[in-house]
C-alpha beads as a LAMMPS data file, in Angstrom:
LAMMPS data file: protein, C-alpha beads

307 atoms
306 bonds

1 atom types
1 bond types

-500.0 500.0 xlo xhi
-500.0 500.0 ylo yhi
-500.0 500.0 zlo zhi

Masses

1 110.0

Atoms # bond

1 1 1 213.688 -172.196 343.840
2 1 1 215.602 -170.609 340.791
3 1 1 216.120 -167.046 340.949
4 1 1 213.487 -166.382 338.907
5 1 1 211.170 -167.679 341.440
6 1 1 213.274 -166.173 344.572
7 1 1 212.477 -162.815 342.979
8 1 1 209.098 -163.527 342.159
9 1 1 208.319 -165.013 345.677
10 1 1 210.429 -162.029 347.340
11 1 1 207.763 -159.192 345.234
12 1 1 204.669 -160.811 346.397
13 1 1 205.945 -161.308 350.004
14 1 1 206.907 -157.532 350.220
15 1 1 203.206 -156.532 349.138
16 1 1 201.625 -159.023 350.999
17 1 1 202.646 -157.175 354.200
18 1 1 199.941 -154.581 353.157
19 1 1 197.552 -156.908 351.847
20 1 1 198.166 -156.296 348.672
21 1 1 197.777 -158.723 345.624
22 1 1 199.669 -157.638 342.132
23 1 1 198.463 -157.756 338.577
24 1 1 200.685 -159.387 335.700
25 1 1 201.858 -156.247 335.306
26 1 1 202.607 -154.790 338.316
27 1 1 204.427 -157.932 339.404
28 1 1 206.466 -157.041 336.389
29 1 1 207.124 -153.843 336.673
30 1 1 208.132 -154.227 340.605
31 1 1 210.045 -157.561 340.401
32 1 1 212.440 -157.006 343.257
33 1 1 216.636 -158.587 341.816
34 1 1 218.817 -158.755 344.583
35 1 1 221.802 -157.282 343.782
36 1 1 223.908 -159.955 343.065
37 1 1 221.533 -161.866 341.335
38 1 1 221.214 -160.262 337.549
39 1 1 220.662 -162.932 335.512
40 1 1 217.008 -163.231 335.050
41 1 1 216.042 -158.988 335.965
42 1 1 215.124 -158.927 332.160
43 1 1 212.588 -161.562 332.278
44 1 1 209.421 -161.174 330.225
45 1 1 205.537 -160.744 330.931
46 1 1 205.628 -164.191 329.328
47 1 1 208.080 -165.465 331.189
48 1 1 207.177 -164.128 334.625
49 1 1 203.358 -165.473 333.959
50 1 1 204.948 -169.142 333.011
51 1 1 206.956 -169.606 336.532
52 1 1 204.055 -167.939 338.509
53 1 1 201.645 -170.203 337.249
54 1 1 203.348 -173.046 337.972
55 1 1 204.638 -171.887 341.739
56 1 1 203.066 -173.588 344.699
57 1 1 203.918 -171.097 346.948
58 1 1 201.658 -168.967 344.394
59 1 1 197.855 -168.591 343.929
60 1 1 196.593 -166.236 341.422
61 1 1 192.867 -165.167 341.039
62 1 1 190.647 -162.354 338.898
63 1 1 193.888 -161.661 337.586
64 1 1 196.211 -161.255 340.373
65 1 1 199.056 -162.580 342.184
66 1 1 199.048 -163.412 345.861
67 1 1 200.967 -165.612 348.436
68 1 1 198.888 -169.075 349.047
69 1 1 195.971 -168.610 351.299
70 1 1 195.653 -164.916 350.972
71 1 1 192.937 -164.575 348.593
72 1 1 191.259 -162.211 350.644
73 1 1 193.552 -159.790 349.596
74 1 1 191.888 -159.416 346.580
75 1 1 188.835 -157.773 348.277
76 1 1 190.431 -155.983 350.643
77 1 1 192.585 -154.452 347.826
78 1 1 189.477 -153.346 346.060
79 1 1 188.299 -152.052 349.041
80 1 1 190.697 -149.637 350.005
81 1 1 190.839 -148.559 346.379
82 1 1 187.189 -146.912 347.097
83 1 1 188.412 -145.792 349.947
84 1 1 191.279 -144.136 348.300
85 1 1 189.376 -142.195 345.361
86 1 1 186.884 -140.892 348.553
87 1 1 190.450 -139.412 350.077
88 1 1 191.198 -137.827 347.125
89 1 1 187.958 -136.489 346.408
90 1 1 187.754 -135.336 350.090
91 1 1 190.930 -133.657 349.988
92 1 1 191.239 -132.203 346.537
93 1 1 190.832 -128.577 347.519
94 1 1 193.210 -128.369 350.155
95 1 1 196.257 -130.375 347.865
96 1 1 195.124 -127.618 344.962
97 1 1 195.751 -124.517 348.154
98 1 1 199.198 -126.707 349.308
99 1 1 200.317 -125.922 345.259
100 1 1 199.897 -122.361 345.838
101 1 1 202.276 -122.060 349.000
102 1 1 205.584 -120.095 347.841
103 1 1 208.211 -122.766 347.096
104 1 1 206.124 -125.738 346.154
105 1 1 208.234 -126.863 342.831
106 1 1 206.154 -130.677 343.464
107 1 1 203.661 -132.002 345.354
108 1 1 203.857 -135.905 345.078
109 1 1 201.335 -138.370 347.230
110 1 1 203.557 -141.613 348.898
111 1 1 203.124 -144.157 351.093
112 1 1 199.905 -146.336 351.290
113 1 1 197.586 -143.440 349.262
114 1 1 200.296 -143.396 345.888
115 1 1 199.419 -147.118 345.235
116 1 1 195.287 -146.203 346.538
117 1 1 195.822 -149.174 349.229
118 1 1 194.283 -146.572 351.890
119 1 1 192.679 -147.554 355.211
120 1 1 189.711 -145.722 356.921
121 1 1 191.651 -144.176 359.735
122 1 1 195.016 -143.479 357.635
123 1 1 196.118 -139.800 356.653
124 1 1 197.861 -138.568 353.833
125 1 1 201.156 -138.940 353.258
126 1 1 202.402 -135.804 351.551
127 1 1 206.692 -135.588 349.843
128 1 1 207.351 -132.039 348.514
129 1 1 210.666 -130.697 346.656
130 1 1 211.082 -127.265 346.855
131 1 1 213.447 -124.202 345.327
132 1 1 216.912 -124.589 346.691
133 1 1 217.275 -123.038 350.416
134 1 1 213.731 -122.552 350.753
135 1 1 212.760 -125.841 352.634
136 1 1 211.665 -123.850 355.460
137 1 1 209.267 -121.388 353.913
138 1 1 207.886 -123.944 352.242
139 1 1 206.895 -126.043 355.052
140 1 1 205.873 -123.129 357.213
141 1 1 203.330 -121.848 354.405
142 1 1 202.038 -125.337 353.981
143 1 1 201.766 -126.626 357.615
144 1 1 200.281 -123.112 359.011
145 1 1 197.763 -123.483 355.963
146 1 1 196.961 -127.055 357.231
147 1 1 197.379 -125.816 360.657
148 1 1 194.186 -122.904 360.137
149 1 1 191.886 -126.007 358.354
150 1 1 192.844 -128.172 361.504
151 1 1 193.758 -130.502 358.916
152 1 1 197.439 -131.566 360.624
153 1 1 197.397 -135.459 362.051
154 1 1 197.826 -135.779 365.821
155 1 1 197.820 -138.816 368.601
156 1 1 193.630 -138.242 368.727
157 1 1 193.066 -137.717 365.216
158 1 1 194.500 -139.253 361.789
159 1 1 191.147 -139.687 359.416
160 1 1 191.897 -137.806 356.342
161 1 1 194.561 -135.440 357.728
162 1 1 197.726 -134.874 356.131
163 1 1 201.178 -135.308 357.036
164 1 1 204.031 -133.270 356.089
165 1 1 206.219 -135.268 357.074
166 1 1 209.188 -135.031 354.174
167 1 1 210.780 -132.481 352.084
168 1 1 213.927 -132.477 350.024
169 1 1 215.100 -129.165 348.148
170 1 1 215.699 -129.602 344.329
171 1 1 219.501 -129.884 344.472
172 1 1 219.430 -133.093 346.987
173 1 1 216.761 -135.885 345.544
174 1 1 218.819 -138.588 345.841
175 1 1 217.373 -140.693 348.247
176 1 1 219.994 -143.501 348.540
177 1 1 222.138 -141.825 351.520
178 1 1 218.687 -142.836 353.474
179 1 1 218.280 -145.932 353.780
180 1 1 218.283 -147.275 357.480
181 1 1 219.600 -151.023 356.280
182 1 1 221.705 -152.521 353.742
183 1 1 218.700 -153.885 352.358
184 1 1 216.120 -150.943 352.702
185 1 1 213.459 -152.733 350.688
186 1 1 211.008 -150.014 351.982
187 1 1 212.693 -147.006 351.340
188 1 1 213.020 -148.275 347.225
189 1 1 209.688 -149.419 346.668
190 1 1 208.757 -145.663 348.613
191 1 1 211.048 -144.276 345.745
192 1 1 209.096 -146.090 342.872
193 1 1 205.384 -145.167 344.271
194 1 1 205.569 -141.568 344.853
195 1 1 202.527 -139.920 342.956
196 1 1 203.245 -136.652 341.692
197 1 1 200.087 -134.728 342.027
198 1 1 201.821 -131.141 341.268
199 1 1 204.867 -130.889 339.042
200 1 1 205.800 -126.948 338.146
201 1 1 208.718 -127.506 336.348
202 1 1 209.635 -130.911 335.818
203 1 1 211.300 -131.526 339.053
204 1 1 209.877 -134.952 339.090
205 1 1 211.690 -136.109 336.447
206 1 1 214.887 -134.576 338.341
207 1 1 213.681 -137.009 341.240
208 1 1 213.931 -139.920 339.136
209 1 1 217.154 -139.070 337.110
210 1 1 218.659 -138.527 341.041
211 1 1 217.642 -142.001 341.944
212 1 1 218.633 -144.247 339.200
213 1 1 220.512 -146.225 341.515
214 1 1 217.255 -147.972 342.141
215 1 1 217.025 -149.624 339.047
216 1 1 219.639 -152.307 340.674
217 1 1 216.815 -153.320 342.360
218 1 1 213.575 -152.920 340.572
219 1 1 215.169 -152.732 336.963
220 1 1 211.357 -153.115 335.262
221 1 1 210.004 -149.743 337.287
222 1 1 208.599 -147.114 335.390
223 1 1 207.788 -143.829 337.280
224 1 1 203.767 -142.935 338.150
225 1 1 202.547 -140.012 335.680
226 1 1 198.540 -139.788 337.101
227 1 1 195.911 -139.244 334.831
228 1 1 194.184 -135.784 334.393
229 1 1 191.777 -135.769 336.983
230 1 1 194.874 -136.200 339.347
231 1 1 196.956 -133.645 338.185
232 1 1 196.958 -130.275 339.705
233 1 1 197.671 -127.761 337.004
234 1 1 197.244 -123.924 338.496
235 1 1 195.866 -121.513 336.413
236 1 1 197.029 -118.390 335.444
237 1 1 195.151 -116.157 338.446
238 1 1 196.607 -119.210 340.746
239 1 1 200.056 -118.763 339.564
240 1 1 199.830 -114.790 340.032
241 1 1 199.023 -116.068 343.524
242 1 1 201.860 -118.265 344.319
243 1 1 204.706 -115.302 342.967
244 1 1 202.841 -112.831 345.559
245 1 1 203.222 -115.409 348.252
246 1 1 206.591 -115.653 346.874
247 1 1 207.659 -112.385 347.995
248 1 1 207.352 -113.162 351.735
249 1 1 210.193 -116.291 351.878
250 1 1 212.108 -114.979 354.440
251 1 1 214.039 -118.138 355.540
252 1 1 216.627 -117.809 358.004
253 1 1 213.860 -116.460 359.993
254 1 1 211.329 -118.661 359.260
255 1 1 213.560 -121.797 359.996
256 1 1 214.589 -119.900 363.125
257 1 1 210.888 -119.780 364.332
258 1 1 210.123 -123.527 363.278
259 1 1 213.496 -125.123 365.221
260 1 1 212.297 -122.729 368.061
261 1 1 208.778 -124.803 368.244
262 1 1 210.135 -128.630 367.436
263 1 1 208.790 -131.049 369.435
264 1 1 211.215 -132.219 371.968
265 1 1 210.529 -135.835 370.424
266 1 1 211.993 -134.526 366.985
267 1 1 214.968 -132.672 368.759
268 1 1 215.870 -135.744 370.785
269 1 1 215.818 -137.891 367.543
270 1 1 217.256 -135.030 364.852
271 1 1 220.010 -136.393 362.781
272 1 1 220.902 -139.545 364.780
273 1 1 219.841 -141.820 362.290
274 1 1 217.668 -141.808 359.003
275 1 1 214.174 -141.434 361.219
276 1 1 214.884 -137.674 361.599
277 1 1 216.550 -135.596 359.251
278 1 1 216.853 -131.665 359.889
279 1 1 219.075 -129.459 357.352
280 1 1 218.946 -126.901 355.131
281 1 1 218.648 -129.133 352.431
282 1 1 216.224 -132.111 354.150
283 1 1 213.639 -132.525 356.682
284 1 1 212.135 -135.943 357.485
285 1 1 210.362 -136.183 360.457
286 1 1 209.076 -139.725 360.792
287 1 1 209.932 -140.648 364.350
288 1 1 207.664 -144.042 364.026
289 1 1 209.715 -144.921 361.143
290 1 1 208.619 -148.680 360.206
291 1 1 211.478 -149.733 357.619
292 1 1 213.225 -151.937 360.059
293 1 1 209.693 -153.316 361.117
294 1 1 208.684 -153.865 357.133
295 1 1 212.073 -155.644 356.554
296 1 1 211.797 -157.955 359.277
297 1 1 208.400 -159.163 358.154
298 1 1 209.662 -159.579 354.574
299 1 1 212.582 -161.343 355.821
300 1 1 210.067 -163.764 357.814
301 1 1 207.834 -164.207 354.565
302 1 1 211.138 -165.390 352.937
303 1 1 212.368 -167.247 355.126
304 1 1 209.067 -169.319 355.424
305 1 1 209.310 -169.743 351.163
306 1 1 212.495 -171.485 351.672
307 1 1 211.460 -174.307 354.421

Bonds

1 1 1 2
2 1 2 3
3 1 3 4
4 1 4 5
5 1 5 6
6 1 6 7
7 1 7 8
8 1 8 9
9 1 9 10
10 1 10 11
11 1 11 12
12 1 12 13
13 1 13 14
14 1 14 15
15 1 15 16
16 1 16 17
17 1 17 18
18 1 18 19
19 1 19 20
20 1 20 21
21 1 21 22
22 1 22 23
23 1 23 24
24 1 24 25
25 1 25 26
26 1 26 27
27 1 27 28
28 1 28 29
29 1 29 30
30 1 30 31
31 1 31 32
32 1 32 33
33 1 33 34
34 1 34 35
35 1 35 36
36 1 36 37
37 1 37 38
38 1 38 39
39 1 39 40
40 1 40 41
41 1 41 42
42 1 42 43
43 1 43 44
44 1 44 45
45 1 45 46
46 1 46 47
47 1 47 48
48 1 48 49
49 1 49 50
50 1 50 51
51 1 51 52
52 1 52 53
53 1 53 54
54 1 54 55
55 1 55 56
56 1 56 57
57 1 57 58
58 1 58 59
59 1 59 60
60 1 60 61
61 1 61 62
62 1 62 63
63 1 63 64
64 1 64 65
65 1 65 66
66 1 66 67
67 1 67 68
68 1 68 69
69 1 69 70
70 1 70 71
71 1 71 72
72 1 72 73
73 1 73 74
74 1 74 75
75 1 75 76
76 1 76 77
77 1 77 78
78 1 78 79
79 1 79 80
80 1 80 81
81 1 81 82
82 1 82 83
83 1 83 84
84 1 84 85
85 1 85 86
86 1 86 87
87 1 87 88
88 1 88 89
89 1 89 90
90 1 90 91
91 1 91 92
92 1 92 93
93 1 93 94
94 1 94 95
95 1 95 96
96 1 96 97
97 1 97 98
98 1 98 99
99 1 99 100
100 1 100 101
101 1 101 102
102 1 102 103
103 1 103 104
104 1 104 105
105 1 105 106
106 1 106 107
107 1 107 108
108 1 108 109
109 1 109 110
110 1 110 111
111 1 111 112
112 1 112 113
113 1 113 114
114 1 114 115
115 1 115 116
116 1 116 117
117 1 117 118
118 1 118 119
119 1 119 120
120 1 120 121
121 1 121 122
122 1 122 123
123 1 123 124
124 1 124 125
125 1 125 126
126 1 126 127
127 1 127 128
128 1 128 129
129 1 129 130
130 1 130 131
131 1 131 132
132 1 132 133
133 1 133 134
134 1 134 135
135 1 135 136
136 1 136 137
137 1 137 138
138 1 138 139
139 1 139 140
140 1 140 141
141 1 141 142
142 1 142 143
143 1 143 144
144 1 144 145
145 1 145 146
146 1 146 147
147 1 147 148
148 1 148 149
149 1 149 150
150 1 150 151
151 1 151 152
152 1 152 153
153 1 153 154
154 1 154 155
155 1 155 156
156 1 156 157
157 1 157 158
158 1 158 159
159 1 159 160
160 1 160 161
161 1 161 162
162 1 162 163
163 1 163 164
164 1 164 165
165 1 165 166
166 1 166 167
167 1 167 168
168 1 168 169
169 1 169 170
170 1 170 171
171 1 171 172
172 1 172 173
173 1 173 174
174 1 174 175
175 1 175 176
176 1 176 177
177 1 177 178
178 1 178 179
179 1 179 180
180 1 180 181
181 1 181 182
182 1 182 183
183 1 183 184
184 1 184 185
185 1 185 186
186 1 186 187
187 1 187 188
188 1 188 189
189 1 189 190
190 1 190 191
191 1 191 192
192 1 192 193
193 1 193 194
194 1 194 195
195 1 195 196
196 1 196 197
197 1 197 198
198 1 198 199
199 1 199 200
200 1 200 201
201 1 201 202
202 1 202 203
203 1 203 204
204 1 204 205
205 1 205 206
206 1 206 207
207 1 207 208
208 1 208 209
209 1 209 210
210 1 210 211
211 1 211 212
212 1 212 213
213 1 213 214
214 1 214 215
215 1 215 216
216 1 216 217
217 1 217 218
218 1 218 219
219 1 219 220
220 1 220 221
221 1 221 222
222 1 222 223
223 1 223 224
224 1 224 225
225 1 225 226
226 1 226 227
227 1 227 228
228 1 228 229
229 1 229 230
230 1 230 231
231 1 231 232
232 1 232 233
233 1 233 234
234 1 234 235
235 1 235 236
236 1 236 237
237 1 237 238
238 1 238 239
239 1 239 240
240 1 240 241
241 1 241 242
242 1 242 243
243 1 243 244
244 1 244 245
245 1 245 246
246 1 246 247
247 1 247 248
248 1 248 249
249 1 249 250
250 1 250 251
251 1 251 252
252 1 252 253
253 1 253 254
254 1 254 255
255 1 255 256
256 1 256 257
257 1 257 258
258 1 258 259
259 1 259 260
260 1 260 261
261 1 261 262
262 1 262 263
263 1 263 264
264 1 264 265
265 1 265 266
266 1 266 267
267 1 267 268
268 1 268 269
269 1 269 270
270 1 270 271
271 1 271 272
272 1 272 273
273 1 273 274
274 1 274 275
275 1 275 276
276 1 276 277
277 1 277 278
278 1 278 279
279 1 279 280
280 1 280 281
281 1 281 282
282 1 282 283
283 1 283 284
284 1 284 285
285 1 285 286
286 1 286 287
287 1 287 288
288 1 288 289
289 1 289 290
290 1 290 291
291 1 291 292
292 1 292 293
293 1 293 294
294 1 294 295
295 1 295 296
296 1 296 297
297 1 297 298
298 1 298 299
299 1 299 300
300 1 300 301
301 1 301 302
302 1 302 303
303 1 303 304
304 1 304 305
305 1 305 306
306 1 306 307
């Protein structure tokens, strides 16, 4: 295959691990260039349409790109679609209350909800930035508040809960020092599909800025801006609210009282690799972190192109 092809192959085979088919323009805009292969990263819709056509590896139906024999993807994309815009729905009162906790600067969706590929039983994925030094008063105020609605995922319950699993302060956004491979194909595409939902000050665009390293990789990506019925914008009584709540960010004793009550899972695991980050700065707490997984099945979906 030309390079052209490796990288349109290598796209598809990345979203076919979650059964999900791309548009012309989506397979543009997240057309994966390995690193040392530059030459055709500038390649046009045109272009990109002419060698996907004309790929056997390559089906495309209703308007969208899949892996040969995977047509079903198409349905089961549209399916989880519905199923995404009934999580929002669901949820969109208790995301608006999460955007009045002090220290909240953004509120972005990730993970399978940012690109509405949800499942039934899946929870919401939740990334927040906050004011510098005030990761911990943020997450308190937003995980007791999720805490009181008995909204928090656990081992017997994941349905429409959601997961604080990740926040970064607005001084450290680059995400690069992360990845848990060479090649952390995840962690990128995770980069280029966060949905900001909540944005007080334009730290989203300070989260893109940080991680222009990315565009090595997925030089066509353009960052998600949601449309208004997805945006959170808190009015002025709700902003009167979030300066009172303000008041009370005591944080060297609120991170005291949270590293007090870690699980002993997350305290085993803190800082030993990528899974589990704990700082002033960070706090990641994905202990079934499924990069390495993800990259091994791409790597087998390449692998097979090539035979």
């Amino acid at each position: 295959m030309s390079s052209l092809e490796q990288s349109i192959y290598k796209t598809l085979a990345f979203f076919d691990i979650f059964e999900y088919p791309l548009s012309l323009m989506e397979l543009h805009k997240w057309l994966w260039c390995d690193d040392n292969v530059k030459t055709h990263c500038n390649a046009s819709l045109s272009e990109i349409q002419t060698i996907a056509d004309a790929m056997p590896q390559i089906s495309k139906k209703n308007g969208f790109y899949f892996l040969l024999g995977k047509e079903k993807n198409i349905a089961t994309r549209q399916q989880r679609y519905l199923i995404a815009e009934k999580k929002f729905k669901k949820r969109a009162l208790v995301l608006r209350l999460l955007c009045l906790m002090p220290q909240v600067k953004m509120l972005g969706i990730c993970n399978s909800l940012a690109f509405s590929n949800a499942r039934e039983e899946s929870d919401i994925d939740i990334f927040i930035i906050t004011e510098k030094n005030k990761i911990y008063t943020a997450r308190l105020f937003t995980a007791g508040l999720l805490s009181l609605f008995r909204l928090r995922p656990n081992k017997n319950k994941t349905k429409n809960t959601l997961c604080l699993s990740f926040f970064a302060d607005s001084e450290h956004l680059n995400m690069e020092k992360l990845q848990c491979l060479p090649n952390d194909i995840y962690l990128k595409y995770w980069v280029t599909q966060i949905f900001p939902m909540y944005d007080a000050k334009n730290y989203f665009q300070s989260f893109i800025e940080a991680n222009v390293w990315i565009k090595k990789f997925l030089p066509n990506w353009l960052p998600k801006h949601p449309v208004y019925r997805r945006r959170i914008e808190l009015s002025g009584l709700e902003k009167f609210m979030k300066k009172i709540l303000s008041l009370f960010s005591f944080e060297s004793f609120y991170k005291k009282i949270q590293l007090k009550i870690l699980s002993p899972e997350l305290k085993k695991m803190q800082n030993k690799d990528t899974r589990v980050i704990i700082s002033d700065s960070i706090l990641k707490l994905y202990p079934l972190d499924r990069r390495e997984k993800y990259f091994k099945e791409w790597e087998n979906r390449c692998l097979t192109s090539s035979k």
